[in-house]
N, C-alpha and C positions, 0 to 999 in steps of 0.2 A: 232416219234409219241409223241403226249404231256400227262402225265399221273399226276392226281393231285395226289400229295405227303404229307402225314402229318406231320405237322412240329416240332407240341408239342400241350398241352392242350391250352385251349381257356386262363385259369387263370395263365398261364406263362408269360404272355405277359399283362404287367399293360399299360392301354392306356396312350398316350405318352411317351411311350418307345421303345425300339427295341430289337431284338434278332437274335445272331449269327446263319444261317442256313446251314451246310456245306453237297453238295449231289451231288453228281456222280465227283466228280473232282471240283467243280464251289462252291462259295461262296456265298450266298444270305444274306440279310437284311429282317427283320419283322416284323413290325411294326402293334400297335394298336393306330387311331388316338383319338383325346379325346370326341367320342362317342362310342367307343370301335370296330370299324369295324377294318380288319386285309386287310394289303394290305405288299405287299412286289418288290423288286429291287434285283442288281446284289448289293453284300455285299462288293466292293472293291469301294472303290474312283477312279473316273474317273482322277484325277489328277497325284497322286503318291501311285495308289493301295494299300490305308492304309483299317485298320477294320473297317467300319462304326458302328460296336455296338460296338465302342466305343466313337460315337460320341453323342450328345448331340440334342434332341428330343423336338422341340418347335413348339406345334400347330402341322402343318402340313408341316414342313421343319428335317428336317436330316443334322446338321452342323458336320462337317468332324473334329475327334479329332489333326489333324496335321497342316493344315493352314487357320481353319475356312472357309472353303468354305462351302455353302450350297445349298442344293437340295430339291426341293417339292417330296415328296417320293409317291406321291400320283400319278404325273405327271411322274416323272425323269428329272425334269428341272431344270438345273443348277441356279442357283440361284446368285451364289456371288462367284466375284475372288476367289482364285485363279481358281475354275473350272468353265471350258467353254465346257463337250462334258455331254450331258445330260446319267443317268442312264438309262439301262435296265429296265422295270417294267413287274411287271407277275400276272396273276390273282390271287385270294388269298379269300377264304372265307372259314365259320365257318361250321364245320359238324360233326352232334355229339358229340361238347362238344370240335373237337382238329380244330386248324386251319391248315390248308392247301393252296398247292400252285401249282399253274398249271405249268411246267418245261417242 
């Protein structure tokens, strides 16, 4: 069963940026795009399962910090070599001030 999960406060998360979400075992990504809606992915690279929050947050793409590859974080569409299997993505919105994610 899918249960929305809090992730952190709305103001942790600066739009265009990301943040590490680690729950039940599995790694998520969290992203605010730059009107400040919260949307989030599976947090490992589809390539060579590196950290995506530490990757680098433009518009509405998520570029991977180890071989630049990037993904629409919004979609999970791979975007640019080196990856080619698009991200998981999960529902994701603001309530009461912390954002959350449907898992």
């Amino acid at each position: 069963m899918a249960d929305w999960v809090a992730v952190c406060d709305e103001d942790d998360i600066d739009p265009e940026d990301v943040l590490r979400f680690d729950h039940g075992g599995r790694t998520f990504a969290v992203y605010r795009d730059p009107s400040g809606a919260p949307f989030a992915t599976d947090g490992l690279c589809s390539h060579e399962r590196v950290h995506l929050c530490d990757g680098l947050v433009m518009g509405d793409q998520i570029e991977c910090p180890k071989h630049n590859g990037r993904f629409n974080y919004k979609t999970g569409a791979a975007l640019r070599a080196p990856v080619c299997v698009n991200l998981a993505t999960y529902p994701a919105r603001v309530s009461g001030g912390r954002i959350e994610i449907l898992i």
